[in-house]
N, CA, C and O atoms as a CHARMM CRD file, in Angstrom:
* protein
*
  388
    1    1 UNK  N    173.54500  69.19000 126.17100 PROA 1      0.00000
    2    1 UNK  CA   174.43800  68.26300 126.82900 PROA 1      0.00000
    3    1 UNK  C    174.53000  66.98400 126.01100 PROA 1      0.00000
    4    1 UNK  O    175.59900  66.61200 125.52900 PROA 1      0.00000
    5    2 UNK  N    173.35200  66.29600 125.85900 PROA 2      0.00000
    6    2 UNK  CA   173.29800  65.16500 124.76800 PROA 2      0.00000
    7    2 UNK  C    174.51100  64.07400 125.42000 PROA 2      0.00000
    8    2 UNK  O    174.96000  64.02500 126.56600 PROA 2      0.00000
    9    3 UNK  N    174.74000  63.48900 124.57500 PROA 3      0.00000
   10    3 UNK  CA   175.49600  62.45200 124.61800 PROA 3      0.00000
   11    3 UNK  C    177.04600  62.39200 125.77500 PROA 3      0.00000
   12    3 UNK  O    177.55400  61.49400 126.44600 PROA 3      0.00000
   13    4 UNK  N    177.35500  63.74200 125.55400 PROA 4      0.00000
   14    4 UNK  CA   178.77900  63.65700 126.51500 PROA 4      0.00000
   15    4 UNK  C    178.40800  63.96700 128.08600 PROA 4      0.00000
   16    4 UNK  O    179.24100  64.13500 128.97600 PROA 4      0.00000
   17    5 UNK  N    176.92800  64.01000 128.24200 PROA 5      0.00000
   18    5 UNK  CA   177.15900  63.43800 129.91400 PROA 5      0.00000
   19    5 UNK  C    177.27600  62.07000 130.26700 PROA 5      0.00000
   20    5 UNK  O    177.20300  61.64100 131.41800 PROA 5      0.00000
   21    6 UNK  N    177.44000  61.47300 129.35400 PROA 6      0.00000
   22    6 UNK  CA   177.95100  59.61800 129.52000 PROA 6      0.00000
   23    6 UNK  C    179.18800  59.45000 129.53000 PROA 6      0.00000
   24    6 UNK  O    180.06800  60.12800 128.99900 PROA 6      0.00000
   25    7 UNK  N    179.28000  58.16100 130.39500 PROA 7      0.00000
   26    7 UNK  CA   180.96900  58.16600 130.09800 PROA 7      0.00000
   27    7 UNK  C    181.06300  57.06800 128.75000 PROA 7      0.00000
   28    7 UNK  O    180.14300  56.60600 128.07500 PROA 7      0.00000
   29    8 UNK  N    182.52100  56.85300 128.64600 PROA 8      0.00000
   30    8 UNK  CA   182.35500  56.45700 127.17200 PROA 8      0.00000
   31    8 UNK  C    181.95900  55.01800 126.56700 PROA 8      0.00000
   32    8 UNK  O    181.68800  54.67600 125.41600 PROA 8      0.00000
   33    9 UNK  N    182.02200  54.36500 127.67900 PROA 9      0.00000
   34    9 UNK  CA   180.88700  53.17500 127.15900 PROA 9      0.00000
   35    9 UNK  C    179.83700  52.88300 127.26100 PROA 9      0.00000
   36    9 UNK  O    179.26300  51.83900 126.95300 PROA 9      0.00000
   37   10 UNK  N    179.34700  54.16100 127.89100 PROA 10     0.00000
   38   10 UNK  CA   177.66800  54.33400 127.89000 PROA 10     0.00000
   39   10 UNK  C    177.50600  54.88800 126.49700 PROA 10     0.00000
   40   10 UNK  O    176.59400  54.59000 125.72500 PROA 10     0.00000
   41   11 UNK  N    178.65700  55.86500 126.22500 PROA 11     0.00000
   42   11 UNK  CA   177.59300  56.60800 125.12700 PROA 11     0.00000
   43   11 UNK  C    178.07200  55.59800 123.59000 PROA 11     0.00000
   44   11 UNK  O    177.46100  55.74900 122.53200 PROA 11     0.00000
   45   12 UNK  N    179.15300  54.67700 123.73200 PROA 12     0.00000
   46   12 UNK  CA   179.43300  53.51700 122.76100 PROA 12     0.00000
   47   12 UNK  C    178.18300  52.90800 122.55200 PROA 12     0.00000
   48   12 UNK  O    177.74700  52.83500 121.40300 PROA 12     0.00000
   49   13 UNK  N    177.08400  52.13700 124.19400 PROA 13     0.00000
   50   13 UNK  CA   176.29800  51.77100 123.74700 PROA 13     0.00000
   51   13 UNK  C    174.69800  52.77500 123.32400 PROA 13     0.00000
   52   13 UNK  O    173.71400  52.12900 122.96600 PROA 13     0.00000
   53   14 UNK  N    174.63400  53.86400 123.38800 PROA 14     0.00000
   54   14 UNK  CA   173.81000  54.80400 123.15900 PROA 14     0.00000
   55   14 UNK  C    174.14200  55.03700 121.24800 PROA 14     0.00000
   56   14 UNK  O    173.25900  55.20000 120.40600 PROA 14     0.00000
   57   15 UNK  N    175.57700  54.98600 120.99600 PROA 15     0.00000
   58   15 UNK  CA   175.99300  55.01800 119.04000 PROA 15     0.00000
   59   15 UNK  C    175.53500  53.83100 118.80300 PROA 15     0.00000
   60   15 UNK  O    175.38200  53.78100 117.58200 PROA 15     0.00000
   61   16 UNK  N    175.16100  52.63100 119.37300 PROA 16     0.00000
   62   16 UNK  CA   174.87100  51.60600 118.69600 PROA 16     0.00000
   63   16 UNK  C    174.09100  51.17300 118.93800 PROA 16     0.00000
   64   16 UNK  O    174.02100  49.94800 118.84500 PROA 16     0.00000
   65   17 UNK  N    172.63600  52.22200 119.56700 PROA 17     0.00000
   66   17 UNK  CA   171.46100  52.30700 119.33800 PROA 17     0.00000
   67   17 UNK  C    170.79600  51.12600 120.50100 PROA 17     0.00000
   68   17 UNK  O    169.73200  50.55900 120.25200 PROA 17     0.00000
   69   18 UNK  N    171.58400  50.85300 121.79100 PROA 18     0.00000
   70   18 UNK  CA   171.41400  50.41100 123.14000 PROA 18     0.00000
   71   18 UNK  C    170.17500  50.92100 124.03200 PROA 18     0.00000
   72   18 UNK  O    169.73600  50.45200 125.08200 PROA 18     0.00000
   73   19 UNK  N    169.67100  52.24700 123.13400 PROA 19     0.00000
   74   19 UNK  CA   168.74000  52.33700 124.29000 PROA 19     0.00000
   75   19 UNK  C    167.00300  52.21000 123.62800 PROA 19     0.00000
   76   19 UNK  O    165.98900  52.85900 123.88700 PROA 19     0.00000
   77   20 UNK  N    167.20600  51.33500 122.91100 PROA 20     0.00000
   78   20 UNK  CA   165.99900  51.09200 122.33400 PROA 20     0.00000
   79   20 UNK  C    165.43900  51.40400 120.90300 PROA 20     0.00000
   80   20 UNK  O    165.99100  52.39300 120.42200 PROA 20     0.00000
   81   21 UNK  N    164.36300  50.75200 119.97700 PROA 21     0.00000
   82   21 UNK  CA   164.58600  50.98800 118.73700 PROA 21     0.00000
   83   21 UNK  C    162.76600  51.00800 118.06700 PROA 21     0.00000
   84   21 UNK  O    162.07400  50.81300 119.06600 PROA 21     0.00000
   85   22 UNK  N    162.05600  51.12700 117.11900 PROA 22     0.00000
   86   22 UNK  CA   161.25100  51.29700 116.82800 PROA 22     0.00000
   87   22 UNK  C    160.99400  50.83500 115.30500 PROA 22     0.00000
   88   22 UNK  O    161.66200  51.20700 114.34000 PROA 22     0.00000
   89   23 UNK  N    159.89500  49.95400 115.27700 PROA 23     0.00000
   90   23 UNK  CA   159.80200  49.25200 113.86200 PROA 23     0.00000
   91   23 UNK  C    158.63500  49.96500 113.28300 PROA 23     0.00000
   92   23 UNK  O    157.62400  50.11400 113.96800 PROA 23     0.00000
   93   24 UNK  N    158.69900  50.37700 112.17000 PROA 24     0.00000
   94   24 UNK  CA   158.09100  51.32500 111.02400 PROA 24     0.00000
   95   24 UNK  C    157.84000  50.30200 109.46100 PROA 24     0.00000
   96   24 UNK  O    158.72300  50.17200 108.61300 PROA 24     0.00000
   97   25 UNK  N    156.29500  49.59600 109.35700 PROA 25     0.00000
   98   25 UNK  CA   156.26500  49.71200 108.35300 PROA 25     0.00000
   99   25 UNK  C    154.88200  50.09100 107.90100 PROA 25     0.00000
  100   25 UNK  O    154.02500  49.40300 107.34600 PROA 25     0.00000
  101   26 UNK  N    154.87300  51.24900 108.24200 PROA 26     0.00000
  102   26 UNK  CA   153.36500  52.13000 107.71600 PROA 26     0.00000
  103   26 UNK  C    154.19500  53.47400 107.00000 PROA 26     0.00000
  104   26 UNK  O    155.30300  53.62000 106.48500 PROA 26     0.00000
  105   27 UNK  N    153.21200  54.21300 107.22500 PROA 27     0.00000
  106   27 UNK  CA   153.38000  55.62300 106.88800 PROA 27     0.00000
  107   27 UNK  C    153.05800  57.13000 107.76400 PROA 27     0.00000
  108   27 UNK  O    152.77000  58.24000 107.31700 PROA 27     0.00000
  109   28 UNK  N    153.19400  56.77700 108.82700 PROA 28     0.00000
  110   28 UNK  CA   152.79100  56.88500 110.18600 PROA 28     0.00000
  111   28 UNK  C    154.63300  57.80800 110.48500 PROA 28     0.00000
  112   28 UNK  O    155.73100  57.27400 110.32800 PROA 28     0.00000
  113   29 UNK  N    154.34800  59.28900 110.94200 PROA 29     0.00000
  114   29 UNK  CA   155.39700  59.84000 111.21100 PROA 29     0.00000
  115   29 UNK  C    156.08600  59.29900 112.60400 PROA 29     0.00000
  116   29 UNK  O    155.45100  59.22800 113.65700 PROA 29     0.00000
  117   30 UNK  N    156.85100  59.09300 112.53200 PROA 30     0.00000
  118   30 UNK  CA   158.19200  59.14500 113.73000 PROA 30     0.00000
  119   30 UNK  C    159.05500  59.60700 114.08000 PROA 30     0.00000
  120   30 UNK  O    160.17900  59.63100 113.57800 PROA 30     0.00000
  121   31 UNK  N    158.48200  60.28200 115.47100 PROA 31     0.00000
  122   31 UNK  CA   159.91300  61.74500 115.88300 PROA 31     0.00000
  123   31 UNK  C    160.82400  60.17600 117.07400 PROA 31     0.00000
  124   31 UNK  O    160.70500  58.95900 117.21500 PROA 31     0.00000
  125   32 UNK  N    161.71600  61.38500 117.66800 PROA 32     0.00000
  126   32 UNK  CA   162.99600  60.87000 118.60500 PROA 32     0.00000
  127   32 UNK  C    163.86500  60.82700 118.04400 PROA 32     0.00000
  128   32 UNK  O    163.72800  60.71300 116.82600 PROA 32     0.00000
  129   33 UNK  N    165.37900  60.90100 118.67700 PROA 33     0.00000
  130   33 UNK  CA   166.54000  60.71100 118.10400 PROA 33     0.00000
  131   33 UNK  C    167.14500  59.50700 117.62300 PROA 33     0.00000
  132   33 UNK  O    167.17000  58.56600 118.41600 PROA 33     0.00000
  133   34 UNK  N    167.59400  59.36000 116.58900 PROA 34     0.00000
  134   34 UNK  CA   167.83600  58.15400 115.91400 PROA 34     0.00000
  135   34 UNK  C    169.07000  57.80500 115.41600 PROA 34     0.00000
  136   34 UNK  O    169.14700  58.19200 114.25000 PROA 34     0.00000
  137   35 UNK  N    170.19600  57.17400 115.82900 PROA 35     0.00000
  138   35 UNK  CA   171.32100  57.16000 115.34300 PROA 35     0.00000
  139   35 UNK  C    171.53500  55.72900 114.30300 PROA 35     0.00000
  140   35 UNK  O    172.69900  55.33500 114.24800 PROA 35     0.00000
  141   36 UNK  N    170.67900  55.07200 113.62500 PROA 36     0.00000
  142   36 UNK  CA   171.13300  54.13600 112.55700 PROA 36     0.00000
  143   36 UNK  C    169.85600  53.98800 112.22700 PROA 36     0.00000
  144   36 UNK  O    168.89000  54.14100 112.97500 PROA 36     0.00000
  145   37 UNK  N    169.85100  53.58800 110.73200 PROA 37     0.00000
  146   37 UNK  CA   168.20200  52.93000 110.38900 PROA 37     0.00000
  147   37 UNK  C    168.24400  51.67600 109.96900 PROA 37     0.00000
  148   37 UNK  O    169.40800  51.74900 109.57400 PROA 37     0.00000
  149   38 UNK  N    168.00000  50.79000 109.77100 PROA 38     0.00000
  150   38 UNK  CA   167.73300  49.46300 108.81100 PROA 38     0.00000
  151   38 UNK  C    166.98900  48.91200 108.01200 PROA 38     0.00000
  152   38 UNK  O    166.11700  48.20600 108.52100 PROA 38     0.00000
  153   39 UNK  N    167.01900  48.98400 106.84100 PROA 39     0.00000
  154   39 UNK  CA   165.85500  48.39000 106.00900 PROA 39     0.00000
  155   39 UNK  C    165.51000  47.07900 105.91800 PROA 39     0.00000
  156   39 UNK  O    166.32200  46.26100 105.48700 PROA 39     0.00000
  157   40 UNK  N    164.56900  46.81100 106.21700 PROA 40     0.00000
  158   40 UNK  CA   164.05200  45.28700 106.00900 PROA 40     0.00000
  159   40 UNK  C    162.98900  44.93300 104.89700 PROA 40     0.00000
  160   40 UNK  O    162.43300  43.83900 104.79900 PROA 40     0.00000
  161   41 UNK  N    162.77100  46.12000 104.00000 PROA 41     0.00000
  162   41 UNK  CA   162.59400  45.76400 103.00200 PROA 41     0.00000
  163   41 UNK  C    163.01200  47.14700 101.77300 PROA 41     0.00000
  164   41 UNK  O    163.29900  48.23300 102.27500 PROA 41     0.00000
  165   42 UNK  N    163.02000  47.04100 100.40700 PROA 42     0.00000
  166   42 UNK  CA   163.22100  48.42600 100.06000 PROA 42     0.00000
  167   42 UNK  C    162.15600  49.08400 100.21700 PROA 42     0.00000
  168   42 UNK  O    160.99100  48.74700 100.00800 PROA 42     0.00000
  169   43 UNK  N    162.69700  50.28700 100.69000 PROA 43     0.00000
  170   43 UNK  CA   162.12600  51.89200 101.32400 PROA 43     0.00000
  171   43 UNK  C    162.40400  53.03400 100.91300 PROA 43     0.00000
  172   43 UNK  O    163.50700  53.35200 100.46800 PROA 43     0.00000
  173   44 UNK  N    161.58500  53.65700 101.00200 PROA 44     0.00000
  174   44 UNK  CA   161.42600  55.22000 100.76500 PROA 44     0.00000
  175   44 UNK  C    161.31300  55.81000 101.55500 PROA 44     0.00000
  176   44 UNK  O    160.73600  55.29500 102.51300 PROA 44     0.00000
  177   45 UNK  N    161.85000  57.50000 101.71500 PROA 45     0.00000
  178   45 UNK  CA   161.57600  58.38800 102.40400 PROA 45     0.00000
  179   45 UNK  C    160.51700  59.42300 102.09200 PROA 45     0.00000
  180   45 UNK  O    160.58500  59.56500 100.87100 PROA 45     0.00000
  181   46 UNK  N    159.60200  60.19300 102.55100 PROA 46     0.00000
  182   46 UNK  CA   158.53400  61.44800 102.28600 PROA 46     0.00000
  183   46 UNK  C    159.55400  62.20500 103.11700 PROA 46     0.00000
  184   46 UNK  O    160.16400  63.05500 102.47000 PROA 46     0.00000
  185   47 UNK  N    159.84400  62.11000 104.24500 PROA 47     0.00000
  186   47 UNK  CA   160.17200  62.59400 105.41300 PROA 47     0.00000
  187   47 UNK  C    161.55900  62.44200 106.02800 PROA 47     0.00000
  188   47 UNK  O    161.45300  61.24300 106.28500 PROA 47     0.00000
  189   48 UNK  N    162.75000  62.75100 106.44600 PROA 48     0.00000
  190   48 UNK  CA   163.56100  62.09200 106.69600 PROA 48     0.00000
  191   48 UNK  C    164.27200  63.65100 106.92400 PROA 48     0.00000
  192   48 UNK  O    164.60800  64.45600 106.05500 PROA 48     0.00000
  193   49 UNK  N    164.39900  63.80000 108.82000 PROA 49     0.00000
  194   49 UNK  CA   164.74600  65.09500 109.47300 PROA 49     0.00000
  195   49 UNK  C    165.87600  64.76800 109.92000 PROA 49     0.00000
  196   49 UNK  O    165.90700  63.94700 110.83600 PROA 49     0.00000
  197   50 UNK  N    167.37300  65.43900 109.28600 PROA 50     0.00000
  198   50 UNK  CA   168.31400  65.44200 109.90000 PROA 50     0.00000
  199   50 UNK  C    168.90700  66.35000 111.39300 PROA 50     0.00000
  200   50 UNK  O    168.94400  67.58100 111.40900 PROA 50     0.00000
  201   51 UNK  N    169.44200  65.28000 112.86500 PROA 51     0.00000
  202   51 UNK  CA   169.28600  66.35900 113.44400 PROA 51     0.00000
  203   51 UNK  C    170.51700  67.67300 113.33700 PROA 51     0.00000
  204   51 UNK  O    170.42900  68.56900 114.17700 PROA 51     0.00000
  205   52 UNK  N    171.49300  67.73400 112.42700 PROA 52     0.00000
  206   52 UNK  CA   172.11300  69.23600 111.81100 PROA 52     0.00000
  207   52 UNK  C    172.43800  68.97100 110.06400 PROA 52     0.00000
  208   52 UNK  O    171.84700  68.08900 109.44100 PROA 52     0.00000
  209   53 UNK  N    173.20400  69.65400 109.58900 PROA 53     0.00000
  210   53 UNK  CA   173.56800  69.57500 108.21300 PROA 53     0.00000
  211   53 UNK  C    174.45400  68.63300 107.99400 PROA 53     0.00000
  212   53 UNK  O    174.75900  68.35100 106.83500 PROA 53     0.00000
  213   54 UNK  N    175.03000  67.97500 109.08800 PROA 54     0.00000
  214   54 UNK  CA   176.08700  66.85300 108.76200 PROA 54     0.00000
  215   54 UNK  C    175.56300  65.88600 108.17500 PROA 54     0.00000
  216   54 UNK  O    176.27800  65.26200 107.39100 PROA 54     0.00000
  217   55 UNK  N    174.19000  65.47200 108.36800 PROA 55     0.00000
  218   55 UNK  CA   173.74500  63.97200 107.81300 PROA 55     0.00000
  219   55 UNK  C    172.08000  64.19900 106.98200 PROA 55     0.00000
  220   55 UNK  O    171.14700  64.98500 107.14700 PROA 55     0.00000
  221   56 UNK  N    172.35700  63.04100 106.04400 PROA 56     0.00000
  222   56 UNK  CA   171.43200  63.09900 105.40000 PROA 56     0.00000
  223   56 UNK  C    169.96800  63.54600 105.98300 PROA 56     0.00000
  224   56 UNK  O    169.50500  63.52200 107.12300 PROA 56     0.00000
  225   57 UNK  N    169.34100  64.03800 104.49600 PROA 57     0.00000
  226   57 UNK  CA   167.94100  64.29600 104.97600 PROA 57     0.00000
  227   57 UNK  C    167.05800  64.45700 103.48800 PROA 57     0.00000
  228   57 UNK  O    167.45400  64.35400 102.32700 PROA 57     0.00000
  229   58 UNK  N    165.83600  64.72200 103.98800 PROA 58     0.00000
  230   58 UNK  CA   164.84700  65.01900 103.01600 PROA 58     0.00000
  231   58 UNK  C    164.71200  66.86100 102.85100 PROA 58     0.00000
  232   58 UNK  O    164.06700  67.42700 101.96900 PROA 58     0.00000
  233   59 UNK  N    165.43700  67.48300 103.86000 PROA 59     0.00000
  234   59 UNK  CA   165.09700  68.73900 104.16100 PROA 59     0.00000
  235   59 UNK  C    166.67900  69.30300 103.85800 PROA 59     0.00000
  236   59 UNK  O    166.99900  70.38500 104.34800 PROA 59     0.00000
  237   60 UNK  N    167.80300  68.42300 102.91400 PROA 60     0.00000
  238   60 UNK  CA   168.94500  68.76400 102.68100 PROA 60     0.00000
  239   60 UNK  C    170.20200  68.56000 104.01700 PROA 60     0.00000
  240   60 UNK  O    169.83700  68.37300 105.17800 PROA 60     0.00000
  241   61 UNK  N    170.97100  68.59700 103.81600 PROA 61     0.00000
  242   61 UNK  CA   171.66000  68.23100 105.54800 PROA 61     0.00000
  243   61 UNK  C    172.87700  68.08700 104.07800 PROA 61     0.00000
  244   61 UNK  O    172.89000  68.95500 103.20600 PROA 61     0.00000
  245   62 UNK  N    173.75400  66.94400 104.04000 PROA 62     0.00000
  246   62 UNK  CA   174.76800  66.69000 104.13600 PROA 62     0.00000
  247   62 UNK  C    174.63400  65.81800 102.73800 PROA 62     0.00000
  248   62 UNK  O    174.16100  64.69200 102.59100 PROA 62     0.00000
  249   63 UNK  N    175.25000  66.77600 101.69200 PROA 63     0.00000
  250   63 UNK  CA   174.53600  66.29600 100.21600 PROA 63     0.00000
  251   63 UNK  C    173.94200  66.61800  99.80900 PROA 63     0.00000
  252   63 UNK  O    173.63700  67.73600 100.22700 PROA 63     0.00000
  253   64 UNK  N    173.00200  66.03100  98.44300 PROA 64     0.00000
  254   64 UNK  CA   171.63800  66.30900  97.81400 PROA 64     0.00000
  255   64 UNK  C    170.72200  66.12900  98.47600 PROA 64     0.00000
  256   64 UNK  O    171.18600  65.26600  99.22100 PROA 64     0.00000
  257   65 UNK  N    169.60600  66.30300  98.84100 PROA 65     0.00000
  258   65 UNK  CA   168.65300  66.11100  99.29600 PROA 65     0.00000
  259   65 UNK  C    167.59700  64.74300  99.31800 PROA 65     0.00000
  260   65 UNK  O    166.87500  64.58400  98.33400 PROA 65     0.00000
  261   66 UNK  N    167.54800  64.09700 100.06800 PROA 66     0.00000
  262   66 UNK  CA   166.24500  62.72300  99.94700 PROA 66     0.00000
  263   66 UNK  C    165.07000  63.06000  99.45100 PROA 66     0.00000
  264   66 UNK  O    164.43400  64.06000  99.78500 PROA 66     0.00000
  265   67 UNK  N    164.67300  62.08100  98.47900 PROA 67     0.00000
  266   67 UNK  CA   163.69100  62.45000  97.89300 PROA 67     0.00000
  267   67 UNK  C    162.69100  61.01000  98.02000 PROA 67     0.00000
  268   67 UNK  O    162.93400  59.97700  98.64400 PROA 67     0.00000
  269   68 UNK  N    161.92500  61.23600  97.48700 PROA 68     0.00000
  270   68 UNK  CA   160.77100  59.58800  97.30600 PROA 68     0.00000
  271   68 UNK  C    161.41100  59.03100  95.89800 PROA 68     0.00000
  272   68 UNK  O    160.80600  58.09600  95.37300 PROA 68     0.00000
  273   69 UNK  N    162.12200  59.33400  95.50400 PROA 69     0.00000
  274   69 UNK  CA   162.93300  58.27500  94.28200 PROA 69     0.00000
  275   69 UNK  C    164.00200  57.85800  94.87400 PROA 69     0.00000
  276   69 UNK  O    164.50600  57.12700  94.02000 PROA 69     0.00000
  277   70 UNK  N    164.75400  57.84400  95.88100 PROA 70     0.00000
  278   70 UNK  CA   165.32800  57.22900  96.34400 PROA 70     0.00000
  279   70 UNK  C    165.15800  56.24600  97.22800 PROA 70     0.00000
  280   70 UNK  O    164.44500  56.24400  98.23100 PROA 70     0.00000
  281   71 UNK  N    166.09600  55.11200  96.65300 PROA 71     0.00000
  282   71 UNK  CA   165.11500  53.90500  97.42800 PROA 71     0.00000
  283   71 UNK  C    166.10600  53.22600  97.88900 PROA 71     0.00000
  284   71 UNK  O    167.01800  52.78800  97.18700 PROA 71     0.00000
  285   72 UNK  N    165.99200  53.06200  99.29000 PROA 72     0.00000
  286   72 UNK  CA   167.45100  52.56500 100.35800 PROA 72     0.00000
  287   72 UNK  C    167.11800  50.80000 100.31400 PROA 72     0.00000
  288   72 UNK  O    166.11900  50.32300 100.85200 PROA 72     0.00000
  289   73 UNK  N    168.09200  50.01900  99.61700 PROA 73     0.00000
  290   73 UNK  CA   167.68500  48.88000  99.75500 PROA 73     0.00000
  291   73 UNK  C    167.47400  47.93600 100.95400 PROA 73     0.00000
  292   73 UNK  O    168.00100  48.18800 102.03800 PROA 73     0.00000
  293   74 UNK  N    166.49500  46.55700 100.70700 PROA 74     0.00000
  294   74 UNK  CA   166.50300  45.47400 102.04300 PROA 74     0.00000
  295   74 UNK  C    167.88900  45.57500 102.40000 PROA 74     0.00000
  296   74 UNK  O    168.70400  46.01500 101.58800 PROA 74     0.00000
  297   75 UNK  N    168.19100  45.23600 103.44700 PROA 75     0.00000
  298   75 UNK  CA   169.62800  44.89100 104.23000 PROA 75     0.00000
  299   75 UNK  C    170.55100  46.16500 104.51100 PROA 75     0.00000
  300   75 UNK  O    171.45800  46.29900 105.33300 PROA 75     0.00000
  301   76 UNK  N    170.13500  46.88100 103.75600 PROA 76     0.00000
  302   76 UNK  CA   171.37400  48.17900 104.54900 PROA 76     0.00000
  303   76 UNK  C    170.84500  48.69600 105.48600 PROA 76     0.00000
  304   76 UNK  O    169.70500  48.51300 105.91500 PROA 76     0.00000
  305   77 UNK  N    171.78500  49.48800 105.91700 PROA 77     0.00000
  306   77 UNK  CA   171.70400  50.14300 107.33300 PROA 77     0.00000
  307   77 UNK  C    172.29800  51.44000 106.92400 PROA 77     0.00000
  308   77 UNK  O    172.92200  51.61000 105.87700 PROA 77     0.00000
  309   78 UNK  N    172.06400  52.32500 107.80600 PROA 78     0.00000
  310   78 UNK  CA   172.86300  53.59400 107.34500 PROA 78     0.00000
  311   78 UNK  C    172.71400  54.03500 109.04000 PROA 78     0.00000
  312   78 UNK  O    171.96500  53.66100 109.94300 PROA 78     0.00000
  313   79 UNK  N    173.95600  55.13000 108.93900 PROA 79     0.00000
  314   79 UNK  CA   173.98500  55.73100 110.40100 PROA 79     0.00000
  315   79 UNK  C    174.33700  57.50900 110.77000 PROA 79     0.00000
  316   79 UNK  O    175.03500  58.25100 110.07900 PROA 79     0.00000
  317   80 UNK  N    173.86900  57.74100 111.60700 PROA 80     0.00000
  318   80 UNK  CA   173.80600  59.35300 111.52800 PROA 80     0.00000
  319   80 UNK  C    173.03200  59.75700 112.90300 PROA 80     0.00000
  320   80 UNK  O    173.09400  59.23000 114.01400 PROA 80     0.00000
  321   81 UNK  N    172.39900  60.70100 112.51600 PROA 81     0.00000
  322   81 UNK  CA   171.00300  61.28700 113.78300 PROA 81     0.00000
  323   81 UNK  C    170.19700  61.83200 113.04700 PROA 81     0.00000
  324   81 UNK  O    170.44600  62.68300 112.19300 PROA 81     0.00000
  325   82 UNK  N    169.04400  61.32200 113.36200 PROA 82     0.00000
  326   82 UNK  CA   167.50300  62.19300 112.99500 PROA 82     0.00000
  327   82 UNK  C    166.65200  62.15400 113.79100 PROA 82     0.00000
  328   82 UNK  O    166.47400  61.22600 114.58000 PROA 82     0.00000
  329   83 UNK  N    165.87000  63.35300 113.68700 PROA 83     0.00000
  330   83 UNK  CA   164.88300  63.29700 114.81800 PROA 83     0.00000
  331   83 UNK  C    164.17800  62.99600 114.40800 PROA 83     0.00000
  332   83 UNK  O    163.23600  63.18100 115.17900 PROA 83     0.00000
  333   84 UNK  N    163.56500  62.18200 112.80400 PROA 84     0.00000
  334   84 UNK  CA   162.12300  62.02100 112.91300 PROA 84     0.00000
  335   84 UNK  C    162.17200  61.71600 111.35500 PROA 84     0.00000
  336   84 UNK  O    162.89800  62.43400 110.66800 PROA 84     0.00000
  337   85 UNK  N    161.34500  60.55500 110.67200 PROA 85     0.00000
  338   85 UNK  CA   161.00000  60.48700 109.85900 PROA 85     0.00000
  339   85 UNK  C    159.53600  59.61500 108.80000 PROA 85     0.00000
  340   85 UNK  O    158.86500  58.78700 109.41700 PROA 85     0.00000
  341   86 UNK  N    159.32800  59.76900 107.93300 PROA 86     0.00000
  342   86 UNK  CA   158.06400  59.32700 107.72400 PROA 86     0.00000
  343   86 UNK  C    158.42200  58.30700 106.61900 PROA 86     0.00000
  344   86 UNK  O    159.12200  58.92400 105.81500 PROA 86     0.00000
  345   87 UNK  N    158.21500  56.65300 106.09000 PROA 87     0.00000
  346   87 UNK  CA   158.43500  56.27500 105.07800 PROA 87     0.00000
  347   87 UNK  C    157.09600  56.69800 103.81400 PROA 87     0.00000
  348   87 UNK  O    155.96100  57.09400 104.08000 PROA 87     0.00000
  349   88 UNK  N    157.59200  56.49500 102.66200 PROA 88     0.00000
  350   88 UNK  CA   156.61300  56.87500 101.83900 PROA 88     0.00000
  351   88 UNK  C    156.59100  55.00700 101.26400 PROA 88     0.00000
  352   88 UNK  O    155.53000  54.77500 100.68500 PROA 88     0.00000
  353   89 UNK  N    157.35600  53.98900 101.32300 PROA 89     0.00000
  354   89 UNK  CA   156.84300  52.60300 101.42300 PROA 89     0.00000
  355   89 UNK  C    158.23800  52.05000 102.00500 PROA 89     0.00000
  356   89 UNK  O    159.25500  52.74200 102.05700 PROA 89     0.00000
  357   90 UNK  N    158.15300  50.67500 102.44800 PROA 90     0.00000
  358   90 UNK  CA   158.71400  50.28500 102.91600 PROA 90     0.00000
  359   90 UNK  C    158.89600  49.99600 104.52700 PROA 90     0.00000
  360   90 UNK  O    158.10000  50.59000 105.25400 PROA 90     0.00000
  361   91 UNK  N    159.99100  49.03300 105.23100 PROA 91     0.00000
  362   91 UNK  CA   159.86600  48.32600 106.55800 PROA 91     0.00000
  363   91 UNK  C    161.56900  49.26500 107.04800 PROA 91     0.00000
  364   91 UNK  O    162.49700  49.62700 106.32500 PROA 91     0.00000
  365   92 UNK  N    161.39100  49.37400 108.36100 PROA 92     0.00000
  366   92 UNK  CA   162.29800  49.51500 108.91100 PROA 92     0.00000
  367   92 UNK  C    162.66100  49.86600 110.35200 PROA 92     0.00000
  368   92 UNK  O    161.94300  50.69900 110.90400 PROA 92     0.00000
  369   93 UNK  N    163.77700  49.29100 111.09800 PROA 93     0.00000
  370   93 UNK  CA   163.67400  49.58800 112.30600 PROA 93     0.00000
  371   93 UNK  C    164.89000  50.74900 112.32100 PROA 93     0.00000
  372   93 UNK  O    166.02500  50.83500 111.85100 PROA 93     0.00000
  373   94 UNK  N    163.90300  51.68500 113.22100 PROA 94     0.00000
  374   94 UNK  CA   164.95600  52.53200 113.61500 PROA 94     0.00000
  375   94 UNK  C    165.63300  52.44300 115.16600 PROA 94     0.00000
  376   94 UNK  O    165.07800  51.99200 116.16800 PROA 94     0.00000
  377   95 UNK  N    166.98700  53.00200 115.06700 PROA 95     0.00000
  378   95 UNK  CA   167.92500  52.71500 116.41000 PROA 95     0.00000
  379   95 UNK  C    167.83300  53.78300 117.27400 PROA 95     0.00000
  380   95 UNK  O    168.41900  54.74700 116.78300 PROA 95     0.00000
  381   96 UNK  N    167.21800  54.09600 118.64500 PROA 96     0.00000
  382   96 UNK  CA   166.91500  55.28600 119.45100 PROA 96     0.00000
  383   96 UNK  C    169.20200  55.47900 120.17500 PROA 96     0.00000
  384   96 UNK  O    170.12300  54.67900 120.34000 PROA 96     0.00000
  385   97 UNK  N    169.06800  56.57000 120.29100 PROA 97     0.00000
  386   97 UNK  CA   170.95700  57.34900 120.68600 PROA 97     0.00000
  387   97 UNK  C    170.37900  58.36100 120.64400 PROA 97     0.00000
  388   97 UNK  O    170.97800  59.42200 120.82100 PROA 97     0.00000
């Protein structure tokens, strides 16, 4: 069911990560669904579970694959769904949707 048992400005604020968010700067895995990330400092991925093939991942999804040489700089944001990921360095809050 996911998202379309909301009506549509519930699930507007559920895409823009309204229902709560989680700050990551260890190395410490993190599951839940995640629709945006933010870096607050540059970061790496070990881990990075897309939830289908549409969006990025470490496990392939949508593109080449994430690797630990890729390094998402301070200040961006990126947006999608994942259920879960691990940094290999770096700060970031993730957006719960």
């Amino acid at each position: 069911m996911g998202i379309h048992k909301y009506s549509s400005g519930e699930a507007g604020s559920i895409g823009l990560g309204q229902t709560g968010s989680v700050f990551e700067d260890g190395t410490s895995a993190v599951s839940g669904t995640m629709v945006a990330i933010q870096f607050l400092e540059d970061s790496t991925f070990t881990v990075l579970t897309p939830e289908s093939s549409s969006f990025i991942g470490t496990s392939g999804g949508s593109g080449d694959a994430i690797d630990s040489s890729n390094t998402f700089p301070q200040g961006m944001t990126i947006f999608g769904r994942w259920t879960g990921f691990t940094l290999a360095s770096g700060a970031v809050v993730a957006y719960n949707g």
